[in-house]
C-alpha positions as CSV (number, residue, x, y, z in Angstrom):
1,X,0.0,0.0,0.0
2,X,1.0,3.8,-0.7
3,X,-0.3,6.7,0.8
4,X,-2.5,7.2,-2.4
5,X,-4.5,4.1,-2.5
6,X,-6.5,1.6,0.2
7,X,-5.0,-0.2,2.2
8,X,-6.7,-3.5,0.5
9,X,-6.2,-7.8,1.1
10,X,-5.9,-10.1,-2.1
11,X,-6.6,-13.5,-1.4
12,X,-7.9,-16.6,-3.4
13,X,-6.2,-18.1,-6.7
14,X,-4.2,-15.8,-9.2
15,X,-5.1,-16.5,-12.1
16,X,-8.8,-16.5,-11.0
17,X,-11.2,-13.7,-12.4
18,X,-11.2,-11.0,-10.4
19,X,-13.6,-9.7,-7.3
20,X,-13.6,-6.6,-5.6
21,X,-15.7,-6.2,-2.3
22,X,-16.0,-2.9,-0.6
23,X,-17.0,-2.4,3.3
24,X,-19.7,-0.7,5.0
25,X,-19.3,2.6,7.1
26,X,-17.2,2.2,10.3
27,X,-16.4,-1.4,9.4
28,X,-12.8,-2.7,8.0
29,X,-12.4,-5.1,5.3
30,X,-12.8,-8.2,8.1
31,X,-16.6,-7.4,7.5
32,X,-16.6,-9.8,4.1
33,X,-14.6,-12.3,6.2
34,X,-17.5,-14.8,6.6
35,X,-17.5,-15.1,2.8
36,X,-14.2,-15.4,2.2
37,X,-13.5,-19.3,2.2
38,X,-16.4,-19.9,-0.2
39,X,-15.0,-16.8,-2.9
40,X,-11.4,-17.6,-2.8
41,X,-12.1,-20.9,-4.8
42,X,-14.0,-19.5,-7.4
43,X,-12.3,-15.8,-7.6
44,X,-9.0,-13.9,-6.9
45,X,-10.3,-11.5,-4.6
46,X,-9.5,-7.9,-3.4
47,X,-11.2,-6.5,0.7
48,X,-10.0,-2.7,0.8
49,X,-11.0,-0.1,3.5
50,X,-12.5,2.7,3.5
51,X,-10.4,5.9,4.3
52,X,-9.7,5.8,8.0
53,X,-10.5,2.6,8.5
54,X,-8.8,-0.7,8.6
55,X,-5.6,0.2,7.5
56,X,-6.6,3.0,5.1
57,X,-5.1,6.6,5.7
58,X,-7.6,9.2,6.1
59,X,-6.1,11.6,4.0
60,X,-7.1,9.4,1.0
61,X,-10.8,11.7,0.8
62,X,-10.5,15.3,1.3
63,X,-11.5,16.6,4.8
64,X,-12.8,20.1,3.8
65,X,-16.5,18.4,3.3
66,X,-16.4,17.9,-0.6
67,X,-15.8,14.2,-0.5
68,X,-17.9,12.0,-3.0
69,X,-18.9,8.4,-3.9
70,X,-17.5,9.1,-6.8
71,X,-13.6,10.4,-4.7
72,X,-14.1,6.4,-3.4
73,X,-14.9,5.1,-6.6
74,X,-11.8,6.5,-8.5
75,X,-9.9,4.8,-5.4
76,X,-11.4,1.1,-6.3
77,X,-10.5,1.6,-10.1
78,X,-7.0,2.6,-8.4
79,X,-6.6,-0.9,-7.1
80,X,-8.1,-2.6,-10.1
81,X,-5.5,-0.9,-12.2
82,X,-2.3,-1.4,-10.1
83,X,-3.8,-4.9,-10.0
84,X,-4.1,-4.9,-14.2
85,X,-7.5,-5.8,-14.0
86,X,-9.4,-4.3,-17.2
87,X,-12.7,-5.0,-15.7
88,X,-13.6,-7.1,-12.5
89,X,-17.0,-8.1,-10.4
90,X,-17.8,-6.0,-7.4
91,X,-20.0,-6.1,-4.3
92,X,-20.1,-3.8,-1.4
93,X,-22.0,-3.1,1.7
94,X,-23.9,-0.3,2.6
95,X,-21.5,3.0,1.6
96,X,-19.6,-0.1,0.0
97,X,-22.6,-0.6,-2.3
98,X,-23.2,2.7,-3.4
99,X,-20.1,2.5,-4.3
100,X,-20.7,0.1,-6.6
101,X,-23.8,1.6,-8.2
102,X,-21.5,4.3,-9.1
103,X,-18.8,2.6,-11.1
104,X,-21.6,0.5,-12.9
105,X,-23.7,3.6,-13.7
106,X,-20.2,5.3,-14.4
107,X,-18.0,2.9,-15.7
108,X,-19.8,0.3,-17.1
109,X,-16.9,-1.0,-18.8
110,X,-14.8,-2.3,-16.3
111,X,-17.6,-4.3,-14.3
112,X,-18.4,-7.9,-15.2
113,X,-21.2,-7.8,-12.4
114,X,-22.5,-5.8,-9.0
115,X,-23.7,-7.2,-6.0
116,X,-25.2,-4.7,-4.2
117,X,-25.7,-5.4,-0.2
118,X,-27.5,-3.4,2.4
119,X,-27.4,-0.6,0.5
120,X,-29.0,2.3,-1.6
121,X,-29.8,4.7,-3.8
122,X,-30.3,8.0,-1.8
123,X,-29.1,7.3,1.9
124,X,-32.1,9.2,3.7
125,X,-31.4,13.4,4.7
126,X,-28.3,15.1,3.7
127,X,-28.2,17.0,6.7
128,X,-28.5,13.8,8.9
129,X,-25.4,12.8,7.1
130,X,-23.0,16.4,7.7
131,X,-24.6,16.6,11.2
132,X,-23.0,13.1,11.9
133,X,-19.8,14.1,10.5
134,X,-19.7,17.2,12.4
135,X,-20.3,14.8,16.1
136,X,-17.7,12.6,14.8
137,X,-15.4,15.6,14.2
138,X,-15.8,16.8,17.4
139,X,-16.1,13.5,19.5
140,X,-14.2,10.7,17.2
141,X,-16.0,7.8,16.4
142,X,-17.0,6.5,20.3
143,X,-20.1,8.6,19.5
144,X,-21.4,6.2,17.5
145,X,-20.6,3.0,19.4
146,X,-24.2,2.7,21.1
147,X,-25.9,3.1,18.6
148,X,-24.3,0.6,16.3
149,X,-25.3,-2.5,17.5
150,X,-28.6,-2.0,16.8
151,X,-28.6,-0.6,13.4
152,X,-25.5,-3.4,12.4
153,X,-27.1,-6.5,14.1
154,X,-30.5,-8.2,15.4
155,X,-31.0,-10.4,17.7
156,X,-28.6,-9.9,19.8
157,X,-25.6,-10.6,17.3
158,X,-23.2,-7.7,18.5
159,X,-22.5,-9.8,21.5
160,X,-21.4,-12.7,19.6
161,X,-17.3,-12.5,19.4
162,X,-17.5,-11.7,15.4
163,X,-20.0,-8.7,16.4
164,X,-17.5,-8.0,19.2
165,X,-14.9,-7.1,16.7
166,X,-16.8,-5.3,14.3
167,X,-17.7,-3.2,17.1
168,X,-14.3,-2.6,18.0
169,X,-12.9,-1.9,14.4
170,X,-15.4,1.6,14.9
171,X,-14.0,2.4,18.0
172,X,-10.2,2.3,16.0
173,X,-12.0,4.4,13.3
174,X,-10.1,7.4,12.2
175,X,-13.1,10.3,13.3
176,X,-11.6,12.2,10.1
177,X,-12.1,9.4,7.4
178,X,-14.9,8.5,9.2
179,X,-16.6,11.8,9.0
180,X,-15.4,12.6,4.9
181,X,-17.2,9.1,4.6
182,X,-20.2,10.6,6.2
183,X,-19.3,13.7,3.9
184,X,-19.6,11.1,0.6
185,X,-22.9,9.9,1.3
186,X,-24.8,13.5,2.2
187,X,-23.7,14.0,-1.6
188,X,-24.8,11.0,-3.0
189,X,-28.2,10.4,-4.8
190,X,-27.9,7.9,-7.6
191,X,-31.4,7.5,-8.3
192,X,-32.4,8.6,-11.5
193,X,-28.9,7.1,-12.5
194,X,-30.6,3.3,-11.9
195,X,-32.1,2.9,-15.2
196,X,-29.4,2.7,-16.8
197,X,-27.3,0.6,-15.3
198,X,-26.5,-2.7,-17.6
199,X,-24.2,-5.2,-15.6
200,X,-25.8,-8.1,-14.0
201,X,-26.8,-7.1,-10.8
202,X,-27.5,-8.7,-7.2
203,X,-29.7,-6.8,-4.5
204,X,-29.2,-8.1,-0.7
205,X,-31.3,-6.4,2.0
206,X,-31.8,-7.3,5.5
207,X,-35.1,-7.5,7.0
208,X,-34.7,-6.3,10.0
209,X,-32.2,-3.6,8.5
210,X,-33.7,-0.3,10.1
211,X,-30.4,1.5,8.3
212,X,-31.9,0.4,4.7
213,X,-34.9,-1.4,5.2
214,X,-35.5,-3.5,2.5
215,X,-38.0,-0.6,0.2
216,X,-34.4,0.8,-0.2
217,X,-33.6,-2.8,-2.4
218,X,-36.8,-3.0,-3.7
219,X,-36.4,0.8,-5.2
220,X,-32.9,-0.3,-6.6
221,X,-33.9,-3.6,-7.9
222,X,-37.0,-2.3,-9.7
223,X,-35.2,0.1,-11.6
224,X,-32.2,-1.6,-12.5
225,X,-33.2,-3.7,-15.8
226,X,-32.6,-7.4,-15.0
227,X,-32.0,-6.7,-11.4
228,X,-32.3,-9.8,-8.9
229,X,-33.5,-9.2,-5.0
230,X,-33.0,-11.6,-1.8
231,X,-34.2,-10.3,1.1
232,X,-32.9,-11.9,4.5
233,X,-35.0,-13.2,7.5
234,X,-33.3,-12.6,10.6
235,X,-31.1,-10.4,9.7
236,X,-29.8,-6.6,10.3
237,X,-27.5,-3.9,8.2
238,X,-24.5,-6.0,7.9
239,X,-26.3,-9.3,6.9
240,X,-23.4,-10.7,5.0
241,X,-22.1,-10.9,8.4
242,X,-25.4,-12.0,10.7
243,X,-26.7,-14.3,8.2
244,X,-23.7,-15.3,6.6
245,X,-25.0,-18.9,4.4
246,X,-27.9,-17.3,2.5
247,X,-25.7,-14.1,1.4
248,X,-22.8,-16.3,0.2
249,X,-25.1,-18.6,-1.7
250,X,-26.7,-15.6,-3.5
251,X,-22.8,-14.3,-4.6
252,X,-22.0,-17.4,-5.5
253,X,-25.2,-17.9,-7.6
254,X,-25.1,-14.5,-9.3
255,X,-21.4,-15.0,-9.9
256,X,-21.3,-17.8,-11.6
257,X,-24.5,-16.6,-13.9
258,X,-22.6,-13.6,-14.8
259,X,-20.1,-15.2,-15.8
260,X,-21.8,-17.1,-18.3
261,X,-23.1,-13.6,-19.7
262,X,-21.7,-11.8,-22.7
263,X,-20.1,-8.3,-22.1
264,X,-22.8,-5.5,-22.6
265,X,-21.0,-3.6,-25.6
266,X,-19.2,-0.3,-25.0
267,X,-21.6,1.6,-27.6
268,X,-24.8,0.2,-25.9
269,X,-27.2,3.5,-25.9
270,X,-28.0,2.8,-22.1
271,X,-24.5,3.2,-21.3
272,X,-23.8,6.0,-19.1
273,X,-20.8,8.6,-20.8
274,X,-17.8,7.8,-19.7
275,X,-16.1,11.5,-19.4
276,X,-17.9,12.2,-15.6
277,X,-16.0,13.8,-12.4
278,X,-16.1,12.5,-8.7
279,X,-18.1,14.9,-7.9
280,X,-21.3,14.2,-10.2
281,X,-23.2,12.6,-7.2
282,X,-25.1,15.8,-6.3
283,X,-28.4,15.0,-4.9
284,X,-30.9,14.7,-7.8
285,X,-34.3,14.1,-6.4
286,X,-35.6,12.6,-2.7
287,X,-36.3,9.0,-1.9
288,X,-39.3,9.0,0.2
289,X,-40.3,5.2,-0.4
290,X,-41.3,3.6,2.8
291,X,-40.8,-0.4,3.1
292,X,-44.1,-2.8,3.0
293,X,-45.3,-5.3,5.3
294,X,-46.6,-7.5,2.2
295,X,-42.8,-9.0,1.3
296,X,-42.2,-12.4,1.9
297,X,-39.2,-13.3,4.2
298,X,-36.6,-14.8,1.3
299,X,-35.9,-14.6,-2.1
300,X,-34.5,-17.2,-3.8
301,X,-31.9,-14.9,-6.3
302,X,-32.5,-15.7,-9.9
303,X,-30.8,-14.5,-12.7
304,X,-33.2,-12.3,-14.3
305,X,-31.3,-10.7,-17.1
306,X,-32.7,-11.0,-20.2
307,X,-30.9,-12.4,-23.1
308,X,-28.0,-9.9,-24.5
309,X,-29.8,-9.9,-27.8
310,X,-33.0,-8.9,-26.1
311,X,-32.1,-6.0,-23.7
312,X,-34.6,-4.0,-21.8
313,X,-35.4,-1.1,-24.9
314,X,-37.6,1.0,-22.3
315,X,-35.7,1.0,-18.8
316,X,-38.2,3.9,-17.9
317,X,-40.8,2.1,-19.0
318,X,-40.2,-1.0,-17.1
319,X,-39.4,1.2,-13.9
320,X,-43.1,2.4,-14.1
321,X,-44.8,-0.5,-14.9
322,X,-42.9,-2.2,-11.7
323,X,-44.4,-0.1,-9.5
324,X,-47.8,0.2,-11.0
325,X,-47.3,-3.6,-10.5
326,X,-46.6,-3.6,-7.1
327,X,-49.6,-1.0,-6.1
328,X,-52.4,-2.9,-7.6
329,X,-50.9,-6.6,-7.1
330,X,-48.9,-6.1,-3.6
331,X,-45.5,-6.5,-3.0
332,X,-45.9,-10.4,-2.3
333,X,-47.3,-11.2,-5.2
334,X,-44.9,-9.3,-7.4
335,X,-41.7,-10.2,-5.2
336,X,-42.7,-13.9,-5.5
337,X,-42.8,-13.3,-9.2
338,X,-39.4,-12.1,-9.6
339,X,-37.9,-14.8,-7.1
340,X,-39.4,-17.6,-9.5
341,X,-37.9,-15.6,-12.6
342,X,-35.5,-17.7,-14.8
343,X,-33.7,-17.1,-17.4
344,X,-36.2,-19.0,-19.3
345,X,-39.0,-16.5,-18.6
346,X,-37.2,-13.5,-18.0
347,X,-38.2,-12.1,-21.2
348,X,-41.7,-12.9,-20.4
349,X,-41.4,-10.9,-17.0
350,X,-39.8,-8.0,-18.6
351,X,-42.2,-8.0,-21.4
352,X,-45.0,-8.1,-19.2
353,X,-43.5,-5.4,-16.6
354,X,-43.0,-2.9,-19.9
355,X,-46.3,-3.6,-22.2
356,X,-49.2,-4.9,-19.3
357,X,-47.7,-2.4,-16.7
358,X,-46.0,0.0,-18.0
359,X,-47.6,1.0,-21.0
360,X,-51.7,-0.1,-20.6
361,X,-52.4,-0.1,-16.8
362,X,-50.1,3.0,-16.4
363,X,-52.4,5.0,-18.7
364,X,-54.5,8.1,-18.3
365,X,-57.5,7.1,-20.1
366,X,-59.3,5.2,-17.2
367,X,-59.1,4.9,-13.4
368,X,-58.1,1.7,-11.8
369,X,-61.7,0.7,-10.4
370,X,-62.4,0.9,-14.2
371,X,-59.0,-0.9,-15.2
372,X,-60.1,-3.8,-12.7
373,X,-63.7,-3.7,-13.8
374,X,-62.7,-4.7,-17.5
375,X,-60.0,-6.9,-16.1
376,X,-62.1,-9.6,-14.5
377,X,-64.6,-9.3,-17.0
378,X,-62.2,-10.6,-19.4
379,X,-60.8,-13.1,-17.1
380,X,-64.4,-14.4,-16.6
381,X,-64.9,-14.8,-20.2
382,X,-61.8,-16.6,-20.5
383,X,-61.8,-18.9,-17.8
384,X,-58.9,-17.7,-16.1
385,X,-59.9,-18.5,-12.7
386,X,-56.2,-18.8,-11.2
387,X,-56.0,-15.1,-12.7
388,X,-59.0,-13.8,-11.5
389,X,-58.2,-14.8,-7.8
390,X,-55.7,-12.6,-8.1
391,X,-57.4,-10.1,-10.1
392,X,-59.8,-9.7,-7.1
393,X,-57.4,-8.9,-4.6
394,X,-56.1,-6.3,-7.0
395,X,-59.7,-5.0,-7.7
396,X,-60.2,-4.5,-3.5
397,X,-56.8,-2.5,-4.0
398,X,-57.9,-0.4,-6.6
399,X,-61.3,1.0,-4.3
400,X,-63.6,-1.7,-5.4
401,X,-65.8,-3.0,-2.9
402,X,-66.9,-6.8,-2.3
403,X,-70.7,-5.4,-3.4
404,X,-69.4,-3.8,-6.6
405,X,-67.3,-6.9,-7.6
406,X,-70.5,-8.9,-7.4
407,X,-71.7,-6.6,-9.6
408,X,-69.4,-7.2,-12.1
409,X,-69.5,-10.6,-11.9
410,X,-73.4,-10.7,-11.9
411,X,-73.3,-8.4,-15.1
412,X,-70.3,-11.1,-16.5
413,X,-73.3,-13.7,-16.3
414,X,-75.3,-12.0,-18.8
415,X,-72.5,-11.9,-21.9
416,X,-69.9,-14.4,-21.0
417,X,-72.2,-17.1,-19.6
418,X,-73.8,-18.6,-16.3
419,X,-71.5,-21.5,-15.7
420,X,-68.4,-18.7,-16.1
421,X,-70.1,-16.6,-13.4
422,X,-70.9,-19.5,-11.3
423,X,-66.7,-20.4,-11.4
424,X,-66.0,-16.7,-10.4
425,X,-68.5,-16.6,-7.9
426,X,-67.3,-19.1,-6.2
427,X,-63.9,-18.2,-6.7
428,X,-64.6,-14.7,-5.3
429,X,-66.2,-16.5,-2.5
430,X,-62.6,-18.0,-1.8
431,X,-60.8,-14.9,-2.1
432,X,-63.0,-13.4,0.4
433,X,-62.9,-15.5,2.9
434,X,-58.8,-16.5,3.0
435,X,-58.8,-12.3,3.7
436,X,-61.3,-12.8,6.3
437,X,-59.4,-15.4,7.7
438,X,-55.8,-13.4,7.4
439,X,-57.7,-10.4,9.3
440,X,-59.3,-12.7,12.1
441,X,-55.6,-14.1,12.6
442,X,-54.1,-10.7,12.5
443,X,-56.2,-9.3,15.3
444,X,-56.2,-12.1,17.4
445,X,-52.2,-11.9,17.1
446,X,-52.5,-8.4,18.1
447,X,-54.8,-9.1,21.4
448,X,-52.1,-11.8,22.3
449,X,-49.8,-9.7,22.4
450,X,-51.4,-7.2,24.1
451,X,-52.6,-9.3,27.0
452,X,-49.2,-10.9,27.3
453,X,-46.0,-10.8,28.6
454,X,-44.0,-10.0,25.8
455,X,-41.3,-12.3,24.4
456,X,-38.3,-11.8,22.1
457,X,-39.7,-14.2,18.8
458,X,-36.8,-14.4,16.4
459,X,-39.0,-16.6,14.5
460,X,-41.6,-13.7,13.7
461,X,-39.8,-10.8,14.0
462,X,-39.0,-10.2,10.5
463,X,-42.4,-10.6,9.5
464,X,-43.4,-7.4,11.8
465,X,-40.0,-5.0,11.8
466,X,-40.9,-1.7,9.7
C-alpha cells in the first residue's frame, strides 16, 4: 500500500477472475470475512478499506466536506489498475454498495457484475449525514458505538465475538475518514442514474435492516433492468455478516451466472458517458419510499437478465410498470414473481413489466376501479380462474368493494355465460374468505400480544419489523 491508495487484502487463486468487495461505514475489510473461504475458490479476490478505517489513511478523501462516492470510486478503479485488472466483479456493503452503483452507472466498462448489499440509492437526509460528521469531528467515532449494534445486528448478534470485533474496528476508526465518509454519502443520490445501469446485478437487504430497510432494495432492484433481489429473515445492516450462508449462496449464484453472460458492448445507448468527475453525485431528487409489510421473508436470487440480444429497450418504462405492479398486485405477489424468474421466462417478465404495466395499466384514459372492472370481466370470459383470484385482490386494492365486484361478476353472467359466473363466484367467495381469515388471525395476534407478557420471537420478527 502507498499513501494514495487503500489499504486493501488479495486472497484466493491468481489467475482467477477478479472480485472486488468494498465495506460498509465504520467497518474494516474483516466485514466480508465470513464469505471469504467460499470466494477464494472461485475468484482472486480484493477486501480494501475505507479511508480511515482498517488500515486505510484518512487523507485518501479530502477533509474540507467535498468528498464524494464518486472520490471512493476512483480509489477502487485505483486498485483494479495497479492490479491490471481491465474489468472485474464488485460487491459492497452499505457505503460499500453505493459504491458500486456508481462505477456500474459510471464505468460500465470495467464491471463484469455488481452485487449490491444493504445498501441504496439515496441514503435518507443530507443534513443527517454532515450533522453526523460534524459529532464525529468533534467526538471521534465512540459517538457512535451505542448506537451501532442496533442498526448493524438483530438479535442480539453484536455480543457474539465476530460482532464484538466489528464493534471494536469503529471504536479504532479514524473520526476524520470517518466523517469525509459521512461527507460522501450527504452528496450521494444515484437514483435517477438506476435505469441505466446494464451489468448483472444482485440486491441483498436485510429485513430487519432499520439502516436500509429493504424498500431501499426493492427501489434499486425495480429500476435496475434485470436486477435480482434476496431479502434476508433474521437479519440486520450488515447481513453478509449475521446471516452469513444465505448471502454467500446468492454471490455465489449470481457469480457464476454472470459469468456465463456476454459483455454489454461499449456503444450500448443505455451506457452511461464515460467523461464524468467524482463529484457528479449531487443530490438529484428525494427517496421518500417507505418499506411494506406485504414482502415475503426470502428470495431465492434468480438470474433475471434477459438475453444480450433482447435487452430492456424502455428502462423507464419497465421502472413504471414495476411499480404500478406492485400498487395494484402487492409487493408479495410481485416479489414472488421475480424470485421464481428464470432465465427461461425472463423475457416474459420484462415483457410483461414494460407492455401490461407499463404501457396499458399505467395510462391516463381510465381509473383503476375501471382498469379492474374490464380486467375480470375478461378473465371471466376466458376462464382464467387462477388469474382472476388474483385479479380480485387487486380489484379490492384499486377502491372496489366486495358489493361492486359482485356486480361485475353478476353483469359477467349476462355476456360471457352462467357457468363462467358461477366459477367466479365461487372463486370470489374463496378470495373473500382467505382475507377474512388473514384479518381474524391478524387481530387475534394483536390481542395476544397485548394481553401478554412479551417475548423476544426471532422466528416472527421479520415478518413485523418496519
Amino acid at each position: 500500500m502507498t499513501n494514495n491508495q487503500p489499504h486493501h487484502d488479495l486472497s484466493g487463486p491468481p489467475t482467477a477472475p477478479p472480485l472486488i468487495l468494498g465495506p460498509s461505514i465504520g467497518t474494516s475489510l474483516a466485514v466480508w470475512e465470513p464469505q471469504l473461504p467460499a470466494l477464494t475458490r472461485t475468484h482472486r479476490i480484493l477486501r480494501w478499506d475505507l479511508p480511515g478505517h482498517g488500515g486505510s489513511p484518512a487523507a485518501l478523501l479530502p477533509s474540507d466536506g467535498s468528498a464524494t462516492i464518486g472520490d471512493l470510486a476512483a480509489l477502487v478503479l485505483r486498485l483494479a489498475d495497479e492490479q491490471g485488472w481491465e474489468r472485474f466483479a464488485y460487491a459492497g456493503v452499505s457505503i460499500g454498495g453505493a459504491v458500486g452503483l456508481h462505477l456500474a452507472a459510471h464505468h460500465p466498462e470495467r464491471l463484469t457484475s455488481l452485487a449490491v448489499v444493504c445498501s441504496s440509492a439515496r441514503f435518507g437526509d443530507p443534513a443527517a449525514w454532515r450533522e453526523r460528521a460534524a459529532l464525529v469531528r468533534a467526538e471521534g467515532t465512540e459517538a457512535m458505538v451505542a448506537s451501532r449494534p442496533g442498526t448493524w445486528f438483530a438479535h442480539g448478534f453484536a455480543h457474539t465475538p465476530v460482532g464484538a470485533a466489528l464493534i471494536e474496528d469503529l471504536r479504532a476508526t479514524d473520526r476524520a475518514g470517518y466523517a469525509a465518509c459521512c461527507d460522501a454519502l450527504a452528496a450521494y443520490d444515484i437514483t435517477a442514474d438506476l435505469e441505466r445501469i446494464a451489468v448483472p446485478t444482485l440486491v441483498v437487504a436485510g429485513r430487519d435492516d432499520p439502516a436500509t430497510p429493504p424498500a431501499h432494495a426493492r427501489r434499486i432492484a425495480d429500476a435496475v433492468p434485470g436486477a435480482s433481489l434476496l431479502e434476508v429473515a433474521g437479519a440486520a445492516h450488515l447481513a453478509g455478516v449475521e446471516r452469513p450462508e444465505p448471502v454467500t449462496a446468492a454471490l455465489l449464484a449470481h457469480l457464476t451466472d454472470s459469468t456465463a453472460q456476454p459483455h454489454q458492448p461499449h456503444d450500448d445507448p443505455t451506457a452511461r458517458p464515460q467523461n464524468d468527475t467524482p463529484h457528479d453525485d449531487a443530490p438529484s431528487r428525494p427517496q421518500n419510499e417507505t418499506p411494506h409489510d406485504d414482502a415475503p421473508h426470502t428470495h431465492t436470487p434468480h438470474d433475471t437478465t434477459p438475453p444480450t440480444d433482447t435487452p430492456h429497450t424502455d428502462p423507464s418504462r419497465h421502472a413504471a410498470g414495476m411499480a404500478v405492479r406492485r400498487d395494484v398486485l402487492g409487493n408479495a405477489h410481485v416479489d414472488r414473481a421475480v424470485a421464481r424468474t428464470t432465465p427461461f421466462t425472463a423475457r416474459f417478465q420484462d415483457f410483461i413489466t414494460r407492455y401490461a404495466w407499463g404501457e396499458i395499466w399505467t395510462g391516463d384514459g381510465l381509473d383503476r376501479r375501471t382498469r379492474s372492472c374490464i380486467t375480470l370481466t375478461a378473465l371471466i370470459a376466458h376462464g382464467h380462474d387462477a388469474e382472476l383470484a388474483m385479479h380480485i385482490r387487486a380489484a379490492l386494492t384499486n377502491g372496489l368493494t366486495r358489493e361492486e365486484i359482485g356486480e361485475v361478476l353478476l353483469q359477467s353472467a349476462i355476456y360471457c355465460g352462467v357457468p363462467a359466473a358461477n366459477s367466479a363466484f365461487a372463486t370470489a367467495q374463496r378470495v373473500f374468505d382467505e382475507i377474512d381469515a388473514e384479518h381474524v388471525t391478524t387481530r387475534a395476534t394483536t390481542t395476544s400480544t397485548a394481553t401478554t407478557t412479551p417475548k423476544v420471537d426471532t422466528a416472527s420478527r421479520s415478518d413485523t419489523e418496519k
